[in-house]
Wavefront OBJ file of the C-alpha trace (Angstrom):
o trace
v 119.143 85.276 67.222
v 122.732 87.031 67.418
v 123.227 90.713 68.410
v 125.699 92.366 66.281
v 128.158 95.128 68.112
v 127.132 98.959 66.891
v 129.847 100.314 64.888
v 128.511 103.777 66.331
v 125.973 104.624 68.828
v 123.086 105.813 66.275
v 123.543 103.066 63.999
v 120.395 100.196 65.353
v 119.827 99.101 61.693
v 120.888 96.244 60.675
v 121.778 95.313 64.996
v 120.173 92.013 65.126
v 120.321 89.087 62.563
v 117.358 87.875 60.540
v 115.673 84.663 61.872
v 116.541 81.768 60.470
v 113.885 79.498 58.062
v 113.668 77.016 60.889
v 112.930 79.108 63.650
v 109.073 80.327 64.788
v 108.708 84.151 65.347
v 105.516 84.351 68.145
v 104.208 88.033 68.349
v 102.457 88.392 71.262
v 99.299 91.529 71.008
v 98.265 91.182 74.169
v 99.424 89.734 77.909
v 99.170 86.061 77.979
v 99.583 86.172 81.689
v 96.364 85.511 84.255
v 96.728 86.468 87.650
v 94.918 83.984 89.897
v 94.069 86.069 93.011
v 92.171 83.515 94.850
v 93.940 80.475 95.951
v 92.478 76.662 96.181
v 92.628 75.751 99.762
v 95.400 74.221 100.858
v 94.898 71.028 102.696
v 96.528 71.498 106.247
v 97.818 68.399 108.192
v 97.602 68.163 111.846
v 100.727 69.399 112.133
v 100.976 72.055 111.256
v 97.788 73.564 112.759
v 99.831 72.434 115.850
v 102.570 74.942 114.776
v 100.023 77.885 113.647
v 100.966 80.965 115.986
v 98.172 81.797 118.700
v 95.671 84.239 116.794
v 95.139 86.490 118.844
v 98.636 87.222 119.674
v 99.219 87.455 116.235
v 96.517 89.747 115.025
v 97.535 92.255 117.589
v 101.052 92.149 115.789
v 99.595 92.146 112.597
v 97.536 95.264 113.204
v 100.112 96.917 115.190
v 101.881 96.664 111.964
v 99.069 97.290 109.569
v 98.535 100.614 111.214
v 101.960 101.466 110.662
v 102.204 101.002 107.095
v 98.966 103.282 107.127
v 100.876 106.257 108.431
v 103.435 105.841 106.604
v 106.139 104.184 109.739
v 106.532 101.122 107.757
v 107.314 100.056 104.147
v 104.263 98.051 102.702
v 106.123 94.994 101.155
v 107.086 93.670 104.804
v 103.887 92.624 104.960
v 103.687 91.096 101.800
v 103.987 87.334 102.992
v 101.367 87.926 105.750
v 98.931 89.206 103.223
v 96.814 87.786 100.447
v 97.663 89.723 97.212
v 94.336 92.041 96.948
v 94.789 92.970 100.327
v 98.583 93.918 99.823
v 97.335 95.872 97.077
v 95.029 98.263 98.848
v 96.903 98.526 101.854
v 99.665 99.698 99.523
v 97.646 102.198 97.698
v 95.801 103.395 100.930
v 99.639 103.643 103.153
v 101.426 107.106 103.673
v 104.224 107.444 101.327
v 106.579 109.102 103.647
v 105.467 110.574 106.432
v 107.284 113.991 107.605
v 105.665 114.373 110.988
v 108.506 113.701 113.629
v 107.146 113.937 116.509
v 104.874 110.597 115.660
v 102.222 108.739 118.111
v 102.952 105.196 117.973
v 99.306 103.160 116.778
v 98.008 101.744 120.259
v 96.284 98.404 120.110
v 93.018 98.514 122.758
v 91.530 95.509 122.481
v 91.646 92.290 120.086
v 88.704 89.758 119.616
v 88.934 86.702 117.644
v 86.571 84.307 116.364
v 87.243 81.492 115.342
v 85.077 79.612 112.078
v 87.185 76.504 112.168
v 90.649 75.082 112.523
v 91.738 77.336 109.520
v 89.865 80.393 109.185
v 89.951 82.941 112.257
v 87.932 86.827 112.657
v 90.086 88.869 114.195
v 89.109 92.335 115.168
v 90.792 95.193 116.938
v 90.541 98.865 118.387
v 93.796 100.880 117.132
v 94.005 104.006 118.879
v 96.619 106.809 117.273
v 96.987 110.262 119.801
v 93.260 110.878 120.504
v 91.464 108.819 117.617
v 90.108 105.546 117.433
v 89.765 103.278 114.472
v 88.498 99.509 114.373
v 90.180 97.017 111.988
v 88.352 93.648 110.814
v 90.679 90.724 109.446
v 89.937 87.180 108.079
v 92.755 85.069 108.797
v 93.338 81.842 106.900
v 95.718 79.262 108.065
v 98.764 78.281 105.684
v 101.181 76.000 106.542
v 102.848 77.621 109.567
v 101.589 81.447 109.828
v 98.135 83.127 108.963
v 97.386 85.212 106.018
v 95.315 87.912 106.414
v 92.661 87.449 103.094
v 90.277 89.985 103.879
v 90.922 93.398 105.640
v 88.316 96.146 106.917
v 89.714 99.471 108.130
v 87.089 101.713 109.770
l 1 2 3 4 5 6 7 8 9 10 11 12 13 14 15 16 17 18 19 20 21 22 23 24 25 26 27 28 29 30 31 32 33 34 35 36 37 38 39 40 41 42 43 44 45 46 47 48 49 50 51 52 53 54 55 56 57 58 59 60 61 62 63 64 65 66 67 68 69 70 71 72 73 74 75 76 77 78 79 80 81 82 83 84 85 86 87 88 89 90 91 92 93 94 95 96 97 98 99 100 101 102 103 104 105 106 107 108 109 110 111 112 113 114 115 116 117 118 119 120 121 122 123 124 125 126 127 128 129 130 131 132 133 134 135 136 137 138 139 140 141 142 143 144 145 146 147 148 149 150 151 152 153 154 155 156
């Protein structure tokens, strides 16, 4: 198919050349695009559970950094790589736009507990205070190559 130049800006009939006999014209009605949200698991080699960051270290940065996306300090799609894609999606519809206070608290982390199913899945919880309030945060961490994802999130 060959676009044609306008010979003024109004004129869109006649823009585009008819198909030729030999060529298939698909009309698509609806999206022929699944999203798989759930992943297969991915078979990890000793290796790299050797190079997995220590949990609990790193769920105290992750919700350090979930909180802040909450208030609105920190853009959601940082997060995106950490984060399975249901959980990106409702931390990113649940997240402050903008924020206008300036005189912010920082999100405290009080205390982090992790438990750990097996070599690849880790429950992480934490205590997030902000000024006065308290708030706990749940996480299910699944191991991926070299970092955890966070597949499962519970704000309370």
């Amino acid at each position: 198919m060959q676009l044609k130049p306008l010979s003024k800006v109004g004129d869109l009939i006649g823009t585009i050349d008819p198909p030729k006999k030999s060529s298939v014209i698909y009309l698509q009605d609806e999206l022929d695009l699944e999203l798989c949200l759930t992943f297969p698991p991915l078979e990890i080699s000793e290796d790299s559970l050797l190079k997995l960051p220590d949990p609990e270290l790193w769920s105290k940065q992750l919700a350090i950094a979930l909180a802040e996306v909450l208030i609105g300090d920190r853009p959601a799609y940082q997060l995106i790589r950490f984060l399975a894609f249901d959980v990106y999606c409702s931390v990113e519809k649940q997240a402050v736009k903008h924020g206008t206070d300036a005189r912010r608290v920082r999100p405290l982390i009080r205390c982090v507990k992790i438990s750990k199913l097996n070599e690849t899945v880790v429950n992480a919880s934490a205590v997030i205070q902000k000024g006065v309030r308290g708030r706990a945060m749940a996480m299910r961490l699944v191991a991926e190559s070299d970092r955890w994802r966070c597949t499962e999130l519970l704000v309370a």
